[in-house]
LOLUM-689232 format. One record per residue (C-alpha): x, y, z. Coordinates in Angstrom, 2 decimals, m for minus. Layout:
<sites>
SITE / x / y / z
SITE / X / Y / Z
...
</sites>
This chain:
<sites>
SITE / x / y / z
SITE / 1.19 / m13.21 / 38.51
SITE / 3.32 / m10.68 / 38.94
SITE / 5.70 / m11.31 / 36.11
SITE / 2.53 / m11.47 / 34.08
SITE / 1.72 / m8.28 / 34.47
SITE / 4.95 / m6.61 / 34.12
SITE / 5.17 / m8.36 / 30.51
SITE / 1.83 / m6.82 / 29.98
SITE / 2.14 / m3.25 / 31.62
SITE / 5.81 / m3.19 / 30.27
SITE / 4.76 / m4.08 / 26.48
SITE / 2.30 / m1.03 / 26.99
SITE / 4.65 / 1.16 / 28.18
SITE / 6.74 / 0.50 / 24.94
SITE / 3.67 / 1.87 / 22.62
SITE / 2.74 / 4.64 / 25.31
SITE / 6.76 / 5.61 / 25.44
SITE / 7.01 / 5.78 / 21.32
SITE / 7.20 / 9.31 / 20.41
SITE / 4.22 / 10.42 / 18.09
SITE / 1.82 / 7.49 / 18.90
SITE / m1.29 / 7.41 / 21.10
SITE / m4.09 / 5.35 / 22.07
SITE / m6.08 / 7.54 / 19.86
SITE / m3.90 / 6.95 / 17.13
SITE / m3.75 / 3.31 / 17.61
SITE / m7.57 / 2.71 / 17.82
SITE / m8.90 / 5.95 / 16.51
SITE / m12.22 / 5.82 / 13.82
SITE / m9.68 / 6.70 / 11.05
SITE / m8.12 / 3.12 / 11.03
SITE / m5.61 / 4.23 / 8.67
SITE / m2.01 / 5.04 / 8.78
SITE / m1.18 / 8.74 / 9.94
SITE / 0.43 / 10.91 / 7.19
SITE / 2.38 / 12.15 / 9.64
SITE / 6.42 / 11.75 / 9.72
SITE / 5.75 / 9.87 / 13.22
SITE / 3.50 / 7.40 / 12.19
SITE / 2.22 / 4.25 / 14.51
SITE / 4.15 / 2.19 / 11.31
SITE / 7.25 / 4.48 / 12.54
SITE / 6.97 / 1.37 / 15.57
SITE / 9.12 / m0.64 / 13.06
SITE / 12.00 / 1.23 / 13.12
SITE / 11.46 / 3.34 / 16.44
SITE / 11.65 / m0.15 / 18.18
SITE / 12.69 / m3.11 / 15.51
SITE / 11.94 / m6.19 / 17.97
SITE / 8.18 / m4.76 / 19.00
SITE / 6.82 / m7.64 / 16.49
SITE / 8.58 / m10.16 / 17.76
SITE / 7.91 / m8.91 / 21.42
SITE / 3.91 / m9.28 / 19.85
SITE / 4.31 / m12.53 / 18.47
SITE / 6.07 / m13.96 / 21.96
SITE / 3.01 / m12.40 / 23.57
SITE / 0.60 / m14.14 / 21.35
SITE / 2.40 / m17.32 / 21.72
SITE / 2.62 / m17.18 / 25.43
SITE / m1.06 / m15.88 / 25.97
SITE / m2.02 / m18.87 / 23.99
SITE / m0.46 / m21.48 / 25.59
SITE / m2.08 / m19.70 / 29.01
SITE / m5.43 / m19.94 / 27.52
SITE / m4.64 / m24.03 / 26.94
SITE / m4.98 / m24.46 / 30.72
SITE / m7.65 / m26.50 / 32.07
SITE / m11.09 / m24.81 / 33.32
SITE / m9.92 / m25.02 / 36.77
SITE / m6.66 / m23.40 / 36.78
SITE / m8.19 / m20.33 / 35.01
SITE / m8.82 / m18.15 / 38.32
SITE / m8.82 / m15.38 / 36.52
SITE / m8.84 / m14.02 / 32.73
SITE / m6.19 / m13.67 / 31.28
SITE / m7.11 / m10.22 / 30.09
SITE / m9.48 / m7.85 / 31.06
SITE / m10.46 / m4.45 / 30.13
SITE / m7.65 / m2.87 / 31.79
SITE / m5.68 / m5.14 / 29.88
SITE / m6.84 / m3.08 / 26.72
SITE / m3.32 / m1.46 / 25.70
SITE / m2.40 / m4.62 / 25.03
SITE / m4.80 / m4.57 / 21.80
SITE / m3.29 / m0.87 / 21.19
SITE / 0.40 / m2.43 / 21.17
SITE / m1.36 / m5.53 / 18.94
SITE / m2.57 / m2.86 / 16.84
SITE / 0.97 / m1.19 / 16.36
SITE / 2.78 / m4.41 / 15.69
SITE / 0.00 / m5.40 / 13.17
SITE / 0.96 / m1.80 / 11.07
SITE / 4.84 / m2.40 / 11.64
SITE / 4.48 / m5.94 / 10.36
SITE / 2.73 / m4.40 / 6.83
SITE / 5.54 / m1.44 / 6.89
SITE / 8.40 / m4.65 / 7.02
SITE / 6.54 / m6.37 / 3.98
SITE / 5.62 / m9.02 / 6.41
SITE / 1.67 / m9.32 / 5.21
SITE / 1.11 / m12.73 / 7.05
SITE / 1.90 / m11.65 / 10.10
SITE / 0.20 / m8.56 / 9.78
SITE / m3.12 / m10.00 / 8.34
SITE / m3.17 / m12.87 / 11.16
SITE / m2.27 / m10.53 / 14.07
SITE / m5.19 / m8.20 / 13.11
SITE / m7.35 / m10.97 / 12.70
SITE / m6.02 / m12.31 / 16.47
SITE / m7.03 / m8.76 / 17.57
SITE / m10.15 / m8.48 / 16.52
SITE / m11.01 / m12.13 / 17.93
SITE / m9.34 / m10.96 / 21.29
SITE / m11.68 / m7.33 / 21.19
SITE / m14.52 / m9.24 / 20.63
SITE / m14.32 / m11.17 / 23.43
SITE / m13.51 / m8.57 / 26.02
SITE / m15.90 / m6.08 / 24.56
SITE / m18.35 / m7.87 / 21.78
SITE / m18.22 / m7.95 / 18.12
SITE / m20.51 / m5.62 / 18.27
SITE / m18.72 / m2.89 / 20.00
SITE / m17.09 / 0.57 / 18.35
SITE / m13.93 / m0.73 / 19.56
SITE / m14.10 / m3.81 / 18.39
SITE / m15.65 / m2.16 / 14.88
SITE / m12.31 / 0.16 / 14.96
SITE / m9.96 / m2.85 / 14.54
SITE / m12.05 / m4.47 / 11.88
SITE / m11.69 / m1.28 / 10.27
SITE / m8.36 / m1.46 / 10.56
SITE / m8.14 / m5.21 / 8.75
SITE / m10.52 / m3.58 / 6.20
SITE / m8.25 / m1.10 / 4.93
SITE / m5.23 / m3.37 / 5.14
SITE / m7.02 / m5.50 / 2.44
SITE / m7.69 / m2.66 / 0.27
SITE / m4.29 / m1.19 / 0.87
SITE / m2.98 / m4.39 / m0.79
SITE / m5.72 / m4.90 / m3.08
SITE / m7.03 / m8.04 / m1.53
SITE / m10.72 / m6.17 / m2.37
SITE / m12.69 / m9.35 / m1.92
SITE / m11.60 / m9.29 / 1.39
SITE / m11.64 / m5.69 / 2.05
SITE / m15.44 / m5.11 / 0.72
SITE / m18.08 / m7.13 / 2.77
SITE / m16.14 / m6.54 / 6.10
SITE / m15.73 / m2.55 / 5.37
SITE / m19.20 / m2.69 / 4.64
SITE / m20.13 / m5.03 / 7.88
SITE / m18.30 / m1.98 / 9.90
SITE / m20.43 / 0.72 / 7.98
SITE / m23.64 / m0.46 / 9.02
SITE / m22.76 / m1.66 / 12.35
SITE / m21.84 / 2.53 / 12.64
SITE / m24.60 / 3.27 / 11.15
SITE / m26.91 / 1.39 / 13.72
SITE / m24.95 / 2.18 / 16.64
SITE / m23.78 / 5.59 / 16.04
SITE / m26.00 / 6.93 / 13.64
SITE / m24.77 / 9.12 / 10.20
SITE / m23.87 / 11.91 / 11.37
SITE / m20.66 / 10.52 / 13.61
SITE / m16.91 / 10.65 / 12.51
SITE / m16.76 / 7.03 / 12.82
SITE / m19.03 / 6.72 / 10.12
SITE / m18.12 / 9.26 / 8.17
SITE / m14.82 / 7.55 / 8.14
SITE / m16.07 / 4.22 / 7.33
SITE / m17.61 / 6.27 / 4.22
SITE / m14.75 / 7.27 / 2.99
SITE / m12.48 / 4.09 / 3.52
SITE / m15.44 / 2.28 / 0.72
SITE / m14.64 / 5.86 / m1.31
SITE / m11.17 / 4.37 / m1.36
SITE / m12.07 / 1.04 / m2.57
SITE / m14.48 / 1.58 / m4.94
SITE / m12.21 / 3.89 / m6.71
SITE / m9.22 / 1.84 / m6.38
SITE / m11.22 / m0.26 / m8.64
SITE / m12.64 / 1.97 / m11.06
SITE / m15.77 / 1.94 / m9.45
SITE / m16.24 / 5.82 / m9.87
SITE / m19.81 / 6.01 / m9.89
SITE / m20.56 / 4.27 / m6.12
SITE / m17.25 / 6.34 / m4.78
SITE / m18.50 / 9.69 / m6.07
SITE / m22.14 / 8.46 / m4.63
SITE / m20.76 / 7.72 / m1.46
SITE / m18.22 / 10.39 / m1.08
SITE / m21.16 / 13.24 / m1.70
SITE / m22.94 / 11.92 / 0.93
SITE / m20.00 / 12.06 / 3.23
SITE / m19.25 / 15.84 / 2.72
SITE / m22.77 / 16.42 / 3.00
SITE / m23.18 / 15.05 / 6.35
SITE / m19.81 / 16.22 / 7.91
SITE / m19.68 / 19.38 / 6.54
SITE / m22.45 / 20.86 / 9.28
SITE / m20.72 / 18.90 / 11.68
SITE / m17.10 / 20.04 / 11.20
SITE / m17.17 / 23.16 / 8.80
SITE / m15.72 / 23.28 / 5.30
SITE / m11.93 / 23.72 / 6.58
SITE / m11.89 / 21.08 / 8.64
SITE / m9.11 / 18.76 / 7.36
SITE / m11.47 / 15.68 / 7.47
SITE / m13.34 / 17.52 / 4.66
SITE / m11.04 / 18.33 / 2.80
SITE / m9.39 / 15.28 / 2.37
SITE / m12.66 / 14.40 / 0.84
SITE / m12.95 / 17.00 / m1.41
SITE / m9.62 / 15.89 / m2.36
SITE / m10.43 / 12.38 / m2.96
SITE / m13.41 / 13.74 / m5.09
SITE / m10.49 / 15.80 / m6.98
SITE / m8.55 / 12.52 / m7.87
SITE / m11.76 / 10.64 / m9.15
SITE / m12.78 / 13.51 / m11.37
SITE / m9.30 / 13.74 / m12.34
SITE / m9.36 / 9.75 / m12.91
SITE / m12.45 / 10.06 / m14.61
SITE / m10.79 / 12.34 / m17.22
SITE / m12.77 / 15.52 / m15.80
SITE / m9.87 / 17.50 / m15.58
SITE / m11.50 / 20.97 / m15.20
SITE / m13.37 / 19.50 / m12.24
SITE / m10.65 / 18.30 / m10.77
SITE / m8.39 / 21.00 / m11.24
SITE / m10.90 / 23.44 / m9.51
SITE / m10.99 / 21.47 / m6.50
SITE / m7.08 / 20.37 / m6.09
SITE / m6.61 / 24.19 / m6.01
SITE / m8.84 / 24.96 / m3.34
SITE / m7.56 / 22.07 / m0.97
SITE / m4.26 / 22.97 / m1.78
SITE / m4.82 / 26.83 / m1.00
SITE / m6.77 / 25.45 / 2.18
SITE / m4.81 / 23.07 / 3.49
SITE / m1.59 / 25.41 / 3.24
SITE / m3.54 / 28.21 / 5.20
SITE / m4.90 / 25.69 / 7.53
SITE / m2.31 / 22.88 / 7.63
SITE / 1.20 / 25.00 / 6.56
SITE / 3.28 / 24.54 / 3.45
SITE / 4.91 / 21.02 / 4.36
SITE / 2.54 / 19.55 / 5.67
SITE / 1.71 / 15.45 / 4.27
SITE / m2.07 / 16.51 / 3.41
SITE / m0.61 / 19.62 / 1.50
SITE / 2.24 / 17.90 / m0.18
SITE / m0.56 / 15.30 / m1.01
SITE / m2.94 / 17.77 / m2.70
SITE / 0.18 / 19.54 / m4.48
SITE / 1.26 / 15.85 / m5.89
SITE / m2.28 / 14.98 / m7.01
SITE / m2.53 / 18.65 / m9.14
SITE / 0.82 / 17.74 / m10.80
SITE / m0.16 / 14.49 / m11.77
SITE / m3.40 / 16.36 / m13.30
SITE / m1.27 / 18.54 / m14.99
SITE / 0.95 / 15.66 / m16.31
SITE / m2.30 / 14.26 / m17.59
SITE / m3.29 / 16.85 / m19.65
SITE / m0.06 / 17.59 / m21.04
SITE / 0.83 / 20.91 / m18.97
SITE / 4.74 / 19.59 / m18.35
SITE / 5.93 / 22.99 / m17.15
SITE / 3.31 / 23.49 / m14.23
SITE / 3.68 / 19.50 / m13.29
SITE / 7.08 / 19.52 / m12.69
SITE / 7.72 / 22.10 / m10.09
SITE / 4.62 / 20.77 / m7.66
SITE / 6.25 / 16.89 / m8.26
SITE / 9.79 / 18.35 / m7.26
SITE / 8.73 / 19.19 / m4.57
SITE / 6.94 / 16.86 / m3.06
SITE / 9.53 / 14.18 / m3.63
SITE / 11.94 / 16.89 / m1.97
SITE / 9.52 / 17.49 / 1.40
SITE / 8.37 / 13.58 / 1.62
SITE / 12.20 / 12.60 / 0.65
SITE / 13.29 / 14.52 / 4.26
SITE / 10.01 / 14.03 / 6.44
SITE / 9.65 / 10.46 / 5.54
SITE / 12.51 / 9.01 / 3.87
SITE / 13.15 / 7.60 / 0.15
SITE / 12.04 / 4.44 / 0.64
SITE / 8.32 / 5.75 / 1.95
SITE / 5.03 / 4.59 / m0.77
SITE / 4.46 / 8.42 / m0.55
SITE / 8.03 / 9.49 / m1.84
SITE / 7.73 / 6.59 / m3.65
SITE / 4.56 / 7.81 / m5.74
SITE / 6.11 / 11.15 / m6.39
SITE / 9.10 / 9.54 / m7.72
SITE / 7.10 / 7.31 / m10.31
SITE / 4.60 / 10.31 / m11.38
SITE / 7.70 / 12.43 / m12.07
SITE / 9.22 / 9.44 / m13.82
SITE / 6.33 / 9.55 / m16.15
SITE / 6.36 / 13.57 / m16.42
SITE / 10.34 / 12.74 / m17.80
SITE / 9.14 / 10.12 / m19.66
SITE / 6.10 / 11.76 / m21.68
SITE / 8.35 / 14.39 / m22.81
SITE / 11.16 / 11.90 / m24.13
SITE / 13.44 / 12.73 / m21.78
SITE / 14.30 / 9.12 / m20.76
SITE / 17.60 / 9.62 / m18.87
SITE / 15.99 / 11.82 / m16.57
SITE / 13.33 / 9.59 / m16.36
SITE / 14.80 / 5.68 / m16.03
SITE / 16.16 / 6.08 / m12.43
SITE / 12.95 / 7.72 / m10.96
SITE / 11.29 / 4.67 / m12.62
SITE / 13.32 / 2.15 / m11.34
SITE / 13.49 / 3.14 / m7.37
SITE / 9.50 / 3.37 / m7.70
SITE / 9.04 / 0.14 / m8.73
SITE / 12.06 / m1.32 / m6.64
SITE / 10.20 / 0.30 / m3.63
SITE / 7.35 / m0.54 / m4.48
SITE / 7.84 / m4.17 / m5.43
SITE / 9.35 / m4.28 / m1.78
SITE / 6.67 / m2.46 / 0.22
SITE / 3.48 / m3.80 / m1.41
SITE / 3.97 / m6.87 / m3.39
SITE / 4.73 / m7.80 / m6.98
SITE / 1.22 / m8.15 / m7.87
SITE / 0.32 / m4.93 / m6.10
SITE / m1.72 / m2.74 / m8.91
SITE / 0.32 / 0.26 / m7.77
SITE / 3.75 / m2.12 / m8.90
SITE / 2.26 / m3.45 / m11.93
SITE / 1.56 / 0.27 / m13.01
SITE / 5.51 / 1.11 / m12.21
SITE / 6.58 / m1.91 / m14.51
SITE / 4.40 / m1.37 / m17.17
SITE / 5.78 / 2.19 / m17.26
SITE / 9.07 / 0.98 / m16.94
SITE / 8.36 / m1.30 / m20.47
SITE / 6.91 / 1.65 / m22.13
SITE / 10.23 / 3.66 / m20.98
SITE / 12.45 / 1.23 / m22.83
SITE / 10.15 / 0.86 / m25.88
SITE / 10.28 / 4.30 / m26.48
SITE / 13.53 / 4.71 / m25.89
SITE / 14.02 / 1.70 / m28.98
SITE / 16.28 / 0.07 / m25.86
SITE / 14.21 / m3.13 / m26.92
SITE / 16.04 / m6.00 / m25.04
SITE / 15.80 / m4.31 / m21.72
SITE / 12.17 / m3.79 / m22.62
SITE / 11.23 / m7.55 / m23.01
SITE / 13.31 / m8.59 / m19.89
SITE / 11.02 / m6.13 / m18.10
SITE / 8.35 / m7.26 / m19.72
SITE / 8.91 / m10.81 / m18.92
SITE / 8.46 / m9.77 / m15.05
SITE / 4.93 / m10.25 / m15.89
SITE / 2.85 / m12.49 / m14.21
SITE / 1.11 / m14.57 / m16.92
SITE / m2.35 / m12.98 / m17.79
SITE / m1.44 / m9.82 / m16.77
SITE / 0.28 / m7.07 / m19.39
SITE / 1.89 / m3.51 / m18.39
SITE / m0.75 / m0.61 / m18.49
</sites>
């Protein structure tokens, strides 16, 4: 018994003892990853073996809860067992940061089973992890999966918490992602008004929770083609969230990114270029090269070079996007299949038409380059 719970307390202590990650962090009503350079997928390389410290765990709590009725004197965890979830949790988002989407998929799914029974499936904390799973499905555009369970957690809020509460609000907004990850603009703008009308009162129009809405509205105007709307309310998060959050930080280098992909869009190459600089400059140092959010930066400049012929400039930016990208998400990943098809458009512009159809021919069948 005692070893037992030294494994547990000291597999705690490695999450609690991680720089940058909390309890808050690791169950919080977000149930997304932190933009922040310390990040709870930071777990990965902050302590490489913390998965396979997890998966021993698993392993070894399940062949403890094998034992017949009458050798279980006790649970094998309790409530004050709960950091164990919270390290679960971390392990979960350092198995998606390796690429590993199996093992992150069937540890969350192993949490939420092991939340429901300590707490109920009916419980916020239990509703925070399914949250979690929820936005790992849309993340990887597995939006069959992601829908009717981010949905299940929105009205379980709903009933339990009522609308106006952050968890809610946040459950709100992870749909707003969805639906306009799949060009479902109409039900995300819906959605996403009713959000800021609700927190707004409860948080004041500053409040970086808000404005990361007003954002998202930003990109789905912008998406929609509504440039002028969008443009009007990039600049105000931007000008907000410098005053508010500072120059560098990942929700201002977000909104600056998202206004020079506008500008890209509508053909305004000299006021896109400087923003995109530098955010692939701040992200490069805060969160490395290899990051999705350097990534994207990368592959929207890419596309600035490339729209204005200059293809030199522009073939290596391509390249490391999709390369990243093809390694961080999947091959199938929408955000991967827009790098390639961009890469293909690169080379038939540039009349450099063999290494176009070997790109091409990456391709899954069925599916062509945007």
């Amino acid at each position: 018994m005692a070893n037992r719970s030294f494994a547990i307390w000291a597999l705690a202590a490695v999450v609690w003892l991680t720089p940058g990650i909390s309890s808050a962090d690791l169950v919080g009503y977000k149930a997304k990853h932190s933009s922040t350079n310390l990040t709870i997928s930071s777990i990965a390389e902050k302590i490489p073996a913390a998965p396979t410290i997890i998966s021993y765990l698993m392993q070894w709590n399940g062949i403890l809860s094998n034992r017949p009725q009458t050798e279980r004197k006790k649970p094998i965890l309790g409530e004050k067992h709960e950091p164990i979830l919270w390290a679960m949790n971390a392990a979960a988002q350092a198995y998606s940061s390796q690429g590993q989407y199996d093992q992150a998929e069937s540890t969350y799914l192993k949490i939420i089973e092991m939340s429901g029974i300590l707490f109920g499936e009916k419980n916020t904390k239990s509703l925070a992890y399914k949250a979690s799973l929820g936005v790992f499905y849309a993340e990887h555009a597995k939006y069959d999966k992601a829908e009717p369970l981010l949905n299940e957690v929105l009205q379980d809020r709903r009933t339990l918490l009522g609308e106006k509460n952050l968890a809610t609000i946040s459950s709100m907004s992870d749909l707003v992602v969805l639906y306009a990850a799949q060009g479902r603009y109409e039900q995300a703008q819906q959605l996403l008004t009713n959000a800021v009308k609700i927190g707004r009162p409860l948080l004041g129009d500053n409040h970086p929770i808000i404005l990361s809405f007003i954002n998202r509205l930003a990109v789905i105007y912008r998406d929609q083609g509504r440039y002028d709307q969008a443009e009007k309310l990039f600049v105000t998060t931007l000008e907000s969230r410098r005053t508010k959050l500072g120059a560098e930080h990942p929700d201002t280098i977000q909104s600056m990114n998202d206004l020079g992909v506008s500008y890209t869009r509508q053909k305004r190459y000299s006021d896109a270029e400087p923003l995109l600089k530098k955010a692939i400059e701040i992200r490069s140092t805060q969160l490395g090269e290899e990051h999705l959010a350097t990534l994207e930066s990368m592959h929207e400049l890419g596309v600035l070079y490339a729209s204005q012929n200059q293809y030199e400039q522009a073939e290596p930016l391509l390249l490391k996007a999709f390369e990243g990208r093809e390694k961080r998400l999947s091959s199938n990943h929408p955000a991967t299949l827009d790098s390639l098809g961009r890469i293909v458009k690169l080379y038939e512009a540039w009349d450099k038409t063999e290494q176009a159809e070997q790109w091409r021919a990456k391709t899954t069948p069925g599916e062509s380059p945007k």
